[in-house]
C-alpha positions as CSV (number, residue, x, y, z in Angstrom):
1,X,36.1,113.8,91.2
2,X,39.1,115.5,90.3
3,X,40.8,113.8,87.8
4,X,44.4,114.9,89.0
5,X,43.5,113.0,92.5
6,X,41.5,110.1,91.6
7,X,39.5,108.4,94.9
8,X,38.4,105.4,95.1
9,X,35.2,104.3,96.8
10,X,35.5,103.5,99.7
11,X,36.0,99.3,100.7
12,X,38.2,99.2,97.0
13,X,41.3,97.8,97.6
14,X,44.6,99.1,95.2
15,X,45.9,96.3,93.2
16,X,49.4,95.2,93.5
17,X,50.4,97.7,90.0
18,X,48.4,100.3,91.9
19,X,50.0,100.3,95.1
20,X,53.7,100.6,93.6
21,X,53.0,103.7,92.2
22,X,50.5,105.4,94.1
23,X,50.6,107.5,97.5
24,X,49.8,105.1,100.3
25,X,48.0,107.7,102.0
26,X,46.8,110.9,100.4
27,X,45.2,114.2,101.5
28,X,43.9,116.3,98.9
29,X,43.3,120.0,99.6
30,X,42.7,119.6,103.2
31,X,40.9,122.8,105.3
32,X,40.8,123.1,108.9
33,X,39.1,126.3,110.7
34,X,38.8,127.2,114.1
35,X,36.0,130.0,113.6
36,X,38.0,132.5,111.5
37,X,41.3,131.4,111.7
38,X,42.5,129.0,109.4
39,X,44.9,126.3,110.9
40,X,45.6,124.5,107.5
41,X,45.5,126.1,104.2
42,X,44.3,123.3,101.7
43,X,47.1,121.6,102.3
44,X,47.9,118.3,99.7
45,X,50.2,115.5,100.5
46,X,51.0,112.1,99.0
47,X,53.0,109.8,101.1
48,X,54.7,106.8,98.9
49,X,54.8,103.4,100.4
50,X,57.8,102.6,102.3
51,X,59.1,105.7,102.8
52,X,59.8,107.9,105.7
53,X,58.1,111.4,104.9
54,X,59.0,114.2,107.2
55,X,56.3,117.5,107.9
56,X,58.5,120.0,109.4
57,X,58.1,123.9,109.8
58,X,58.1,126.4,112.5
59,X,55.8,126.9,115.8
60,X,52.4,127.3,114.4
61,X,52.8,126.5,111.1
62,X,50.1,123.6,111.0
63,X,51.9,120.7,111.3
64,X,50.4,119.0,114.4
65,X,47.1,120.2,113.3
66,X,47.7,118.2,110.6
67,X,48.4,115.3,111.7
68,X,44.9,115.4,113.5
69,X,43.4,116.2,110.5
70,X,44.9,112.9,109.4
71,X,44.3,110.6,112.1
72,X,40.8,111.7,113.1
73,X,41.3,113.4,116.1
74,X,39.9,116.8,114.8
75,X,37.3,116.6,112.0
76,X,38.2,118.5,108.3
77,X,36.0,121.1,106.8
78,X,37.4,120.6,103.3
79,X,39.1,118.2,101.5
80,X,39.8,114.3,101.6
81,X,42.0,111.8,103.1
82,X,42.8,107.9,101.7
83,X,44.7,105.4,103.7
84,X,45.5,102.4,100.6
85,X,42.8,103.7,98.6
86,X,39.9,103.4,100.9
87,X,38.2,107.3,102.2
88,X,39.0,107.5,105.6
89,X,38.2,111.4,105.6
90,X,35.1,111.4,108.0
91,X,35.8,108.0,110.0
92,X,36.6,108.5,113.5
93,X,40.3,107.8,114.7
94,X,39.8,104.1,116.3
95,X,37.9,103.1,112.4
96,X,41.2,104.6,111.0
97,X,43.6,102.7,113.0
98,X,41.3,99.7,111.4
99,X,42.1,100.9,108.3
100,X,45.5,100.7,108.9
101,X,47.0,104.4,110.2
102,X,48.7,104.6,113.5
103,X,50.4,107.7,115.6
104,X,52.3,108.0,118.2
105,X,52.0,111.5,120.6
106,X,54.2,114.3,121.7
107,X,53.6,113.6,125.1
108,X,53.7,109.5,125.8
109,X,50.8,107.3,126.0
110,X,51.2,104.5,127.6
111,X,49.9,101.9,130.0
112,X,52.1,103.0,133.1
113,X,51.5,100.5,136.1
114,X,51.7,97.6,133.1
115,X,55.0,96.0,132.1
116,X,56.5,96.5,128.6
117,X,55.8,93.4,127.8
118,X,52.1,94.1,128.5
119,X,51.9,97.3,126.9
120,X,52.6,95.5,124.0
121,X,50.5,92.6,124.1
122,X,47.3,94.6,124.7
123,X,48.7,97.2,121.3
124,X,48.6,93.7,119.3
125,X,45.7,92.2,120.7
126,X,44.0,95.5,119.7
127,X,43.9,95.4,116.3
128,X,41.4,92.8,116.4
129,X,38.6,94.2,118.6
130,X,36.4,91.7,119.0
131,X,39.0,89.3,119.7
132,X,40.8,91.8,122.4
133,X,37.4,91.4,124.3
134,X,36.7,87.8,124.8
135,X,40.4,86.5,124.8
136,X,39.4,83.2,126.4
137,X,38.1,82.4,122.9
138,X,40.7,82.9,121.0
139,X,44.3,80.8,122.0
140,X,45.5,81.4,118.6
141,X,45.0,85.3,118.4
142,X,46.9,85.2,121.9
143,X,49.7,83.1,120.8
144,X,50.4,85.4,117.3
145,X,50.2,88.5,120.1
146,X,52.9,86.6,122.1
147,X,55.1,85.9,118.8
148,X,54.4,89.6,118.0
149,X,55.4,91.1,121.5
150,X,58.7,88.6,121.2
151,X,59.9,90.1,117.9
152,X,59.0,93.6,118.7
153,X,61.0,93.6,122.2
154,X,64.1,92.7,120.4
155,X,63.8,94.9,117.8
156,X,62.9,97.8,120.4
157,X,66.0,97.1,122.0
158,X,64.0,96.5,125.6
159,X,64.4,93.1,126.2
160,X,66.6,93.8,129.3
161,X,63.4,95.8,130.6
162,X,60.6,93.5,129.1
163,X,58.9,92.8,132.9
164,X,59.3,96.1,133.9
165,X,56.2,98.4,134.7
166,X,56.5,101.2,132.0
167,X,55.9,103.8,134.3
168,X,59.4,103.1,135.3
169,X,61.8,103.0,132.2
170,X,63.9,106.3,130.8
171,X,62.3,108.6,128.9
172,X,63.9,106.9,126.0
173,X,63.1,103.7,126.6
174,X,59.1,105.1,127.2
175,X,59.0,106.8,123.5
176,X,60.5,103.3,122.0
177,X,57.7,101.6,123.5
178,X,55.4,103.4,122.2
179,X,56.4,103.4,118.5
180,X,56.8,99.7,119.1
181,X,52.8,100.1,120.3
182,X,51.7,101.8,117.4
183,X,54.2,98.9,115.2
184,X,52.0,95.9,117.3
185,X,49.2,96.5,115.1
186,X,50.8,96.1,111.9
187,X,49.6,99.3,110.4
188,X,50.0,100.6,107.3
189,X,51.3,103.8,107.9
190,X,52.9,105.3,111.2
191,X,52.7,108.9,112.5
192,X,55.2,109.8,114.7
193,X,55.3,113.1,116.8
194,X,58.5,114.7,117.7
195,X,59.6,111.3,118.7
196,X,63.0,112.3,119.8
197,X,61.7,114.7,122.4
198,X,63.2,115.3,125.6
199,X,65.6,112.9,124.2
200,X,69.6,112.4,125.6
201,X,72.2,112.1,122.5
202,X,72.3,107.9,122.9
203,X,68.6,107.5,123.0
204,X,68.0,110.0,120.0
205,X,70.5,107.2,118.0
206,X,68.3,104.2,119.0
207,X,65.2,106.2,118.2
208,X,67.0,107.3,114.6
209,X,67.6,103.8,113.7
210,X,64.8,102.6,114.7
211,X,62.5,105.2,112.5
212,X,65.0,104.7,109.8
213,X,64.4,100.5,109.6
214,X,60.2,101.2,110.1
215,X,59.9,101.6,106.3
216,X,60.9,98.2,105.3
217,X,57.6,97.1,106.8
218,X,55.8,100.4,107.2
219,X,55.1,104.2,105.8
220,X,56.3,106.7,108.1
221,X,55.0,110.4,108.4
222,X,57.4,112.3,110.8
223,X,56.8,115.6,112.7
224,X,60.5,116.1,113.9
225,X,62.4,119.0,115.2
226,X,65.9,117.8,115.2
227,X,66.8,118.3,111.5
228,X,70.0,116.0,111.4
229,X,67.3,113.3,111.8
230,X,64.9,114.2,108.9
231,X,68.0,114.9,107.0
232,X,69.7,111.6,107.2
233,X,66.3,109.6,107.4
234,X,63.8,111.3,105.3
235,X,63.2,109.9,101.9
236,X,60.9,113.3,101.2
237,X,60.3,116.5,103.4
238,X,57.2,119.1,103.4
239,X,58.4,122.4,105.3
240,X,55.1,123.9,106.6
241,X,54.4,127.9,106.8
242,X,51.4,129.3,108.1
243,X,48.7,126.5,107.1
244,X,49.8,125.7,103.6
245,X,53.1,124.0,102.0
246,X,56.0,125.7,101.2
247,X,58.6,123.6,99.4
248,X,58.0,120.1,99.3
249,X,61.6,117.7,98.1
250,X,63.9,115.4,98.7
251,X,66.4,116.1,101.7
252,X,69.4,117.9,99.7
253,X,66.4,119.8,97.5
254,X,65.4,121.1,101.2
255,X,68.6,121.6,102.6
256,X,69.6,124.0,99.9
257,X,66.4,125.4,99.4
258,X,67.4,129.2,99.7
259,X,63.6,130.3,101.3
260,X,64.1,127.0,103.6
261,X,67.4,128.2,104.8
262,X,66.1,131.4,105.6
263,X,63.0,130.7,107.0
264,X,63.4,127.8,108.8
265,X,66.9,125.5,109.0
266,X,68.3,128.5,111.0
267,X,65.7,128.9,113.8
268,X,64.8,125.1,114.2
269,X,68.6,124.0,114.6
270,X,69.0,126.6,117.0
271,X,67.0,124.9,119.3
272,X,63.2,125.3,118.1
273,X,60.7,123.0,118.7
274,X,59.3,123.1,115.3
């Protein structure tokens, strides 16, 4: 192994020392092809606990294809990926989520004809799957979904909407629901793409605030395109160009990074997607 990035075998938990200092979820030198063309570059990142860590860059710079890299959805052909220690780097998604990494989607995902309320419940249940099978064994795993669904509608600022089917809220109130879906699990760390999306200027608040409070309980990794956000939320940015990293800092290192500026700040808050 290389020394530098140490990885532990897989099943090894970090010790309470080990998790203060070290990256809650690490990819080291990550490759992804697609026949000749190279997507991502041997990209590295280290993502502290508690933090909100934005991946930002132009169109085509890697940063989605990232993100599946990370959560499983396309496989690597170099590199490695721990969530809390443990190898994730060739499990499927649905064993990652297990291992405690979420994401939310660019386009919303959710349970449309089923109420918020609902969404939610089956998002909590769903971190155990046995139980989320053969619920009429398990009263208690129901009862902590209910308690979870109560505290998370609240805190999503839906309760006002809790019965309604999802298929009918605002598009705001539909990418709320689904961070709070990838929250219901208690995961370790959440990915969140372009959250803010489609947004109107009051959602894009709610949706700020709610990103920014996610780390007292949660790691965020954020693929944002609005850079007042991953300005005034981020705790460390990557900026992305073609595969690999460019700069990697904290907000006001970014900010006043002259290649940044150049490069990137210009286009994206000119209206870019990102």
């Amino acid at each position: 192994r290389n020394a530098e990035f140490p990885v532990q075998k897989p099943g090894r938990r970090q010790t309470e020392a080990e998790s203060m200092t070290a990256a809650i979820l690490e990819a080291v030198n990550i490759v992804k092809r697609y026949g000749k063309f190279i997507a991502v570059n041997g990209i590295t990142l280290s993502v502290m606990p508690h933090t909100v860590h934005s991946v930002i860059g132009p169109n085509g710079a890697g940063k989605t294809t990232l993100f599946h890299a990370l959560t499983g959805a396309v496989p690597i052909n170099e590199g490695s990926i721990t969530v809390d220690g443990v190898v994730v780097s060739h499990l499927p998604g649905y064993k990652r989520v297990l291992k405690g990494l979420t994401r939310s989607f660019q386009v919303t995902s959710l349970f449309p004809n089923l109420s918020v309320h609902e969404n939610l419940r089956l998002a909590a249940q769903g971190r155990n799957p046995v139980q989320a099978l053969h619920l009429w064994r398990s009263a208690e795993s129901l009862t902590a979904a209910r308690e979870t669904v109560d505290v998370l509608v609240k805190r999503l600022n839906l309760s006002a909407v809790a019965t309604r089917a999802a298929g009918e809220l605002s598009h705001g109130q539909q990418r709320r629901l689904e961070v709070g879906m990838a929250m219901a699990g208690q995961p370790k760390v959440i990915l969140l793409d372009e959250p803010t999306s489609g947004m109107g200027i009051e959602d894009i608040g709610d949706m700020k605030r709610l990103i920014h409070d996610l780390r007292k309980e949660h790691t965020v990794v954020l693929i944002e395109h609005n850079m007042d956000i991953v300005m005034d939320i981020s705790d460390t940015v990557t900026v992305m160009q073609l595969g690999q990293v460019l700069v990697e800092g904290k907000p006001d290192e970014i900010r006043n990074d002259e290649r940044v500026r150049r490069a990137y700040l210009g286009s994206m808050t000119d209206g870019d997607s990102g």
